[in-house]
N, C-alpha and C positions, 0 to 999 in steps of 0.2 A: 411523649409518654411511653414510647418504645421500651422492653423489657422492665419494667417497672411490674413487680409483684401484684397482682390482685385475687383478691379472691369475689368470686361474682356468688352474688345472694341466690337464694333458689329457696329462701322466706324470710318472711320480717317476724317481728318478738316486737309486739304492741307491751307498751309499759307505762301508760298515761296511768296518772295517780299511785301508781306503783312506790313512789317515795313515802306516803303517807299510809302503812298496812293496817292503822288502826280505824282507818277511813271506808277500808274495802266493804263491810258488810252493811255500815250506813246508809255509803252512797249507793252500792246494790239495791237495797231495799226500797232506797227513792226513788231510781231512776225504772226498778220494774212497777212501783205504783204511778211512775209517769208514763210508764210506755203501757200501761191499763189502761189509763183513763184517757188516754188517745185512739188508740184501738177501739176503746167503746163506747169514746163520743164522735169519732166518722165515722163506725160503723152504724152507730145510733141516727145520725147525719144521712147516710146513706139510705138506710129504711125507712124513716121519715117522709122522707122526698119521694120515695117508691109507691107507699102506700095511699097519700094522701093526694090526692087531684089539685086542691089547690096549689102546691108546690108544684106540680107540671108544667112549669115555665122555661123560657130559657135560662135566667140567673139560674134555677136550682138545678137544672140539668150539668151545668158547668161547676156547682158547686158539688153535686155528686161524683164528677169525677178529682175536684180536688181532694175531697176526703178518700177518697181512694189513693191518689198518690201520695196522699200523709202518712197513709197507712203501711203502704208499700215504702217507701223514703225511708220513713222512722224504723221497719221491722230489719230493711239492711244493717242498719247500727248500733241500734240501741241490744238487741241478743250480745250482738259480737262487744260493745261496752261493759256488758255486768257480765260477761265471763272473764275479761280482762279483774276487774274487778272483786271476782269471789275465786280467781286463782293468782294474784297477785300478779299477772303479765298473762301472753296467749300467744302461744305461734301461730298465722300465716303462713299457709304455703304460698309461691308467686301466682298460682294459678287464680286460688282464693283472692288473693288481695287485687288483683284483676277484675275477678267476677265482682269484685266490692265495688270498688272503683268504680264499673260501667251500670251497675245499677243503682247507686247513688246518683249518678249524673243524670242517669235517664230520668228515675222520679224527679231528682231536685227542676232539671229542664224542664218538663212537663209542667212542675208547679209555675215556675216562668211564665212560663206560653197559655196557662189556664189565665193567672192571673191577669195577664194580658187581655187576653178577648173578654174575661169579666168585664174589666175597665171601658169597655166597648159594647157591650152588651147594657153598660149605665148609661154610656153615651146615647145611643139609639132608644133608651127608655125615657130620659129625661128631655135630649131633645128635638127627638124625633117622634112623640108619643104614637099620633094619631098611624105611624106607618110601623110599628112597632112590631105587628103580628105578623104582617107579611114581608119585612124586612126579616127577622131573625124567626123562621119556618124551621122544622125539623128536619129539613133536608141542609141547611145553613150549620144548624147547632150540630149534629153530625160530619160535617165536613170540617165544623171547626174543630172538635175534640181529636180526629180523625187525623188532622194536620200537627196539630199538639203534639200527638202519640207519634206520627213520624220526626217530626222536628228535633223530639227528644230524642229517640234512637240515633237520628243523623248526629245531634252533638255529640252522645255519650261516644259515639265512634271513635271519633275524629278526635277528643280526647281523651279518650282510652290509649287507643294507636299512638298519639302526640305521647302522652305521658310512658309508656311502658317501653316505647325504643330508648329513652334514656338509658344509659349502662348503670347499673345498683351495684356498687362493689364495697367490699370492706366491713363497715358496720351497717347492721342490720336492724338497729334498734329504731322503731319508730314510737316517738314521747308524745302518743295521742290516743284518742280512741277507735283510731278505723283507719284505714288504707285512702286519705285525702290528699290531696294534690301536693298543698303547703309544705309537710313534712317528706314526703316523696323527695320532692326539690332540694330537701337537703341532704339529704342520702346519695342523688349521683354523682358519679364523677365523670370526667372528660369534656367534653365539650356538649356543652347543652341549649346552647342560645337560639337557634331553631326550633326546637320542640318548644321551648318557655316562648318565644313570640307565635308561633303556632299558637296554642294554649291561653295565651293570654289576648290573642287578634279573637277570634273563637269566643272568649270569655266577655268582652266589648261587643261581639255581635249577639249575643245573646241576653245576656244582661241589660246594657242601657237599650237595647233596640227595642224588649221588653217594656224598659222602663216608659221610653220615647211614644211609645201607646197608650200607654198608661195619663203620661202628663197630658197629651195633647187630648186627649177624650174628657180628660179632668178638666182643663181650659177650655173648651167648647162646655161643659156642664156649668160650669163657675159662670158662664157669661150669660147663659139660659136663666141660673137661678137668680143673678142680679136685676135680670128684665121682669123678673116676679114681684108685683107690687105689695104684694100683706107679706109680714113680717111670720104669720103662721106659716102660709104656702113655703115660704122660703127655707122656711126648718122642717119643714114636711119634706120637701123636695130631696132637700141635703141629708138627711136621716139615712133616707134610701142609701145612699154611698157612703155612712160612717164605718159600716163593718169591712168592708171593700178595704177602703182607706187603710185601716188601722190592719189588717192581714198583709197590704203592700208593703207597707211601713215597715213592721217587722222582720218579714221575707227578704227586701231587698236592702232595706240598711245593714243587714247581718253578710247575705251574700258580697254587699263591695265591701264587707269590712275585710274580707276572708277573701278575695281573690281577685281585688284591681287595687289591693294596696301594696303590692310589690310583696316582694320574697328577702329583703334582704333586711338584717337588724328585727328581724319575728321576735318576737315570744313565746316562747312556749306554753307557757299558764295559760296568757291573754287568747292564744287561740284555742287552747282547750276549751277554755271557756265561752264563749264564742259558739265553739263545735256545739256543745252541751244545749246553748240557747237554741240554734237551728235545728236541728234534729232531733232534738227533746223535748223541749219547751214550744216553738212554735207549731208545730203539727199537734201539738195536746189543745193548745190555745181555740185553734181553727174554729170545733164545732162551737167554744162560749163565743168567740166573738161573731159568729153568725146568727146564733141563737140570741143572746140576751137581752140586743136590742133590735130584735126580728117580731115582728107579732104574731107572722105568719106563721114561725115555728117554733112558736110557743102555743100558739091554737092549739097546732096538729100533735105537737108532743102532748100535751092538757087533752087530748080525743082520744091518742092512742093510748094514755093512763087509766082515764076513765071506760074506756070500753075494757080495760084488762079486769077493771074490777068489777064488773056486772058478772052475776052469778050465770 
């Protein structure tokens, strides 16, 4: 590739939906009443859990910091989408699409590693009841958010680094809404087969190792609830882990769909879309599907309404 012309990027020109301009002021309007009503149901989420004692458990403790990283995850993107949006494209400097980049990864990681130790934190409750309290202590649930919070930082590094030594030459147009991996990938040139198994070894440790917590605390509960002989208990039991379930499920079907399914033959709509659902749609989701079929936080939300209205 010796003396071969390039010119090296020094920003990207985001242009996701940019073909549709009669679309721009639509999809703006949706996507800031969806990055509302995410903001103000973990934040909602957040205070809840704060104020109300019964929620001082470990699940809510854990579930307080994933509405935080929903909050944080989603405010990276979703700005930088509807200004894409309400000016028909948006330059990135490289610095910016960097900072994008690592703090994407950071919150998205952190959601990983939370949902993990939830998955764990159902384990030790359903089949470990009677040691429950003193297995998962505040000194436990502190080291575990603790270790989250670095885990994540350690990834976002290491793919950060991974990703941004690639050389960006030529065209500069990225056909998404944010500075992600996928479309990166196809922007460099030269030789990049290191960084992309980097990246993607990286991507397998964190994702299925995640996931690999997740099934096997699931499989020790499933085995618990079968030794439960009335058919109430058993739906009582499992209830506890529906809303668990149903945040994994979304979180991590969407993450392998978008970055352990290879880089070659993409589409571009279908990971936009995709993008859309993860970063906009699931973090809104988070605080209904914890609440709706929670009773606990439906009490304490039904306490803090009614006490707002006493004169």
């Amino acid at each position: 590739m010796a003396g071969a012309n390039f010119t090296l990027v020094t920003e990207f020109l985001l242009i996701a939906f940019t073909e549709f301009p009669n679309w721009g002021l639509p999809l703006f309007l949706l996507f800031l009443s969806l990055y509302l009503l995410t903001v103000t149901g973990n934040l909602g989420m957040i205070i809840l859990i704060r104020v109300d004692r019964r929620l001082h458990t470990p699940m809510y403790f854990l579930l307080s910091h994933l509405s935080l990283a929903d909050i944080c995850y989603s405010s990276v993107t979703v700005p930088q989408m509807m200004a894409v949006l309400l000016q028909h494209g948006a330059a990135l400097s490289y610095s910016r699409c960097v900072a994008q980049f690592f703090s994407f990864t950071f919150f998205g990681s952190i959601d990983c590693y939370l949902l993990a130790l939830m998955a764990y934190d159902r384990y030790v409750a359903v089949c470990r009841p009677l040691l429950y309290v003193t297995i998962m202590t505040q000194k436990v649930r502190l080291g575990f958010v603790a270790g989250a919070y670095v885990a994540g930082l350690f990834s976002a590094l290491v793919r950060t680094v991974s990703a941004f030594t690639l050389s960006f030459c030529g065209n500069n147009e990225i056909d998404f809404i944010f500075c992600d991996l996928p479309p990166l990938l196809k922007l460099s040139c030269g030789d990049s087969y290191t960084q992309e198994l980097v990246i993607v070894v990286f991507a397998i440790f964190v994702i299925p190792v995640s996931m690999v917590v997740i099934l096997v605390s699931y499989l020790f509960i499933i085995v618990a609830i079968m030794r439960i002989h009335s058919a109430g208990g058993r739906a009582k039991t499992f209830s506890t882990c529906v809303s668990h379930l149903t945040a994994v499920s979304l979180f991590f079907g969407t993450s392998i769909f978008m970055y352990l399914g290879g880089n070659s033959n993409r589409s571009s709509e279908r990971d936009r879309v995709v993008s859309v659902f993860y970063t906009t749609v699931i973090p809104m989701l988070n605080p209904f599907i914890y609440s709706l079929r929670n009773k606990e936080v439906k009490e304490a939300a039904r306490k803090i309404v009614s006490s707002a209205k006493l004169p």
